[in-house]
C-alpha positions as CSV (number, residue, x, y, z in Angstrom):
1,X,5.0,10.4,38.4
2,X,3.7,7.2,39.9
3,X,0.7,5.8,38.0
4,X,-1.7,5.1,40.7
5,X,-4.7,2.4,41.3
6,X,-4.7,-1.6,39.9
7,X,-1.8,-2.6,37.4
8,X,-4.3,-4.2,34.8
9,X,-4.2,-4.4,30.9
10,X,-7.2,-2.6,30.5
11,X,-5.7,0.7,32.2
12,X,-2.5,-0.3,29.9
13,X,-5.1,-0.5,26.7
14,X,-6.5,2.9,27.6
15,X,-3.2,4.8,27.4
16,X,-3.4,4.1,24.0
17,X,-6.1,4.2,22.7
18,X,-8.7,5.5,25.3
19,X,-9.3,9.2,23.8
20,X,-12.2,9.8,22.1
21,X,-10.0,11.0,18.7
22,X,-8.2,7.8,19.1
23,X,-11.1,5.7,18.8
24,X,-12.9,7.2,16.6
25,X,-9.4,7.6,13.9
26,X,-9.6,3.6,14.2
27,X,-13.3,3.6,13.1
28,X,-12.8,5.2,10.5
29,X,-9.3,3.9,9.8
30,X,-11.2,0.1,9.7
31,X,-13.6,1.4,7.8
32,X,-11.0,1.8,4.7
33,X,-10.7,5.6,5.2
34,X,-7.1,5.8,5.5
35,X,-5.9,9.5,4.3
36,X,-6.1,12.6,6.8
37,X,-8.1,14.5,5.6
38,X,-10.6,12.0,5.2
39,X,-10.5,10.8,9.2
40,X,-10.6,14.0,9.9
41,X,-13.7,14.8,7.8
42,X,-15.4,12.1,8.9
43,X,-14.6,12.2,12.5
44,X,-15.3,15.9,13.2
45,X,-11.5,16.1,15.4
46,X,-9.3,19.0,14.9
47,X,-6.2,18.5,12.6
48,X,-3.5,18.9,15.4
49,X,-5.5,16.9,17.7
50,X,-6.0,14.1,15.2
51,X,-2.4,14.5,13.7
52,X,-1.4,13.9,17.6
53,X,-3.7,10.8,18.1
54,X,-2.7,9.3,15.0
55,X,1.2,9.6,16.0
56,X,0.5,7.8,19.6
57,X,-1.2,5.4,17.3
58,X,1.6,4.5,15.3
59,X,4.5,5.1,18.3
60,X,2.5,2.3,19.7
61,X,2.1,-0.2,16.8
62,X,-2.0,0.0,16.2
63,X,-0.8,1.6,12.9
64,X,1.9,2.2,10.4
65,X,2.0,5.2,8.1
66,X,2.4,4.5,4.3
67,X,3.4,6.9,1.8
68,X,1.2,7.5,-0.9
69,X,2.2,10.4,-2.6
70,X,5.9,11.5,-3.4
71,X,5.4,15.4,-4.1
72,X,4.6,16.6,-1.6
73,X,5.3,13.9,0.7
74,X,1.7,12.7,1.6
75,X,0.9,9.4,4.0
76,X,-2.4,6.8,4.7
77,X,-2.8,5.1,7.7
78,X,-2.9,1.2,7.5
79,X,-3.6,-1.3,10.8
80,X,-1.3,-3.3,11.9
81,X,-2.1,-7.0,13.5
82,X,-2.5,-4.7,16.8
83,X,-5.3,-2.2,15.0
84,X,-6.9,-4.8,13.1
85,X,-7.6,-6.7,16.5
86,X,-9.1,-3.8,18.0
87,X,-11.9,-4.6,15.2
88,X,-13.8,-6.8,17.5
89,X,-13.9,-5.1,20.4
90,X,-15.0,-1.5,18.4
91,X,-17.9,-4.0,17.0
92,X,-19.1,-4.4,20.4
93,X,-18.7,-0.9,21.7
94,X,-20.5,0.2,18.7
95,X,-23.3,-2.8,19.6
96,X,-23.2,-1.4,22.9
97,X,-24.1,2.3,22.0
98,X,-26.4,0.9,19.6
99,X,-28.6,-0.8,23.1
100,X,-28.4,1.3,25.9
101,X,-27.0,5.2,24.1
102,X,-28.5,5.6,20.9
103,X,-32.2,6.7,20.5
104,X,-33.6,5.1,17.5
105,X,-32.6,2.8,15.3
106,X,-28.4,2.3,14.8
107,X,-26.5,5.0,12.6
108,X,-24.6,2.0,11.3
109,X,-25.1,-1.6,10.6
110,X,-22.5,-4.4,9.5
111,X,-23.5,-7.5,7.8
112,X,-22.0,-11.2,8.9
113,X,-20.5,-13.2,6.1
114,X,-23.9,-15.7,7.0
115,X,-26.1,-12.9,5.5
116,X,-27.2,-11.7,9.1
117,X,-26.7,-8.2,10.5
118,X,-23.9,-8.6,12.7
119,X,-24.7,-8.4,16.6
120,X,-21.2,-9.0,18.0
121,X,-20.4,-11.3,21.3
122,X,-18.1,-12.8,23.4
123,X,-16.9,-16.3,23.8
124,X,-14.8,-18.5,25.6
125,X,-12.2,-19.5,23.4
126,X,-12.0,-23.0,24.7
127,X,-15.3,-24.1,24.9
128,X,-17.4,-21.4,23.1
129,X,-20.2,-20.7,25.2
130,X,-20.7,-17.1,25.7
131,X,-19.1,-15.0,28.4
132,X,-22.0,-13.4,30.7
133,X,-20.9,-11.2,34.2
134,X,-21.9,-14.7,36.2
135,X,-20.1,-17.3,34.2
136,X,-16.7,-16.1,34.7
137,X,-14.2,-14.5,37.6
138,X,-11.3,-13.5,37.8
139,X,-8.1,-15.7,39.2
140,X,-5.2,-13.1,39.6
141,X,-5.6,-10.0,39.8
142,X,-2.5,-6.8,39.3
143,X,-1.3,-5.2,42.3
144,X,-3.2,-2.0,44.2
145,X,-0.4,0.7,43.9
């Protein structure tokens, strides 16, 4: 089947980790709980849905599966360069919940390495100012398919 609409990286980013399972694995997963029972305590997803989330993850490179335990054969889940770069952009999801879903105060709150709690943003890599919806635009775009 034809995949439909824009070619963009986005749609490509989604295919792999744009399920709610997915996403929620590689919170947890960052958050140092590696073992599947413990992702799939803490995450509330059923054991064959997570076992298949976790395999798209690692067909795809976000993770690698480690062997822990010999007898019986048992496995963690460790990032790769591709998961741990996915930290950022969770931080900001999560910041973005945290303004305009969540009532009350935020269920979780990281801490900067300055001492502040962390509010995450995004910034040109060149010059450092922060990216807002007028200060950029876009200067190719994929094709409409």
């Amino acid at each position: 089947m034809a995949v439909r609409g824009r070619q963009c990286s986005i749609a490509n980013a989604l295919a792999v980790i744009g399920e709610k399972w997915s996403l929620l694995a590689l919170r947890e997963i960052l958050l140092g709980e590696r073992r599947f029972d413990q992702i799939a305590r803490n995450t509330g997803a059923s054991r064959d849905i997570l076992a298949a989330r976790l395999r798209t993850l690692v067909e795809a490179g976000v993770l690698t599966r480690r062997q822990y335990e010999a007898h019986p054969p048992r496995y963690e889940y460790v990032p790769t360069e591709a998961g741990r770069a996915l930290q950022p952009i969770l931080l900001n999801l999560m910041d973005w919940g945290d303004r305009y879903v969540t009532d009350g105060p935020p269920p979780t709150v990281w801490r900067h390495s300055c001492g502040a709690d962390l509010h995450p943003r995004t910034v040109c890599a060149h010059c450092g100012e922060p990216v807002t919806e007028g200060e950029v635009h876009a200067v190719r775009l994929g094709p409409v398919r």
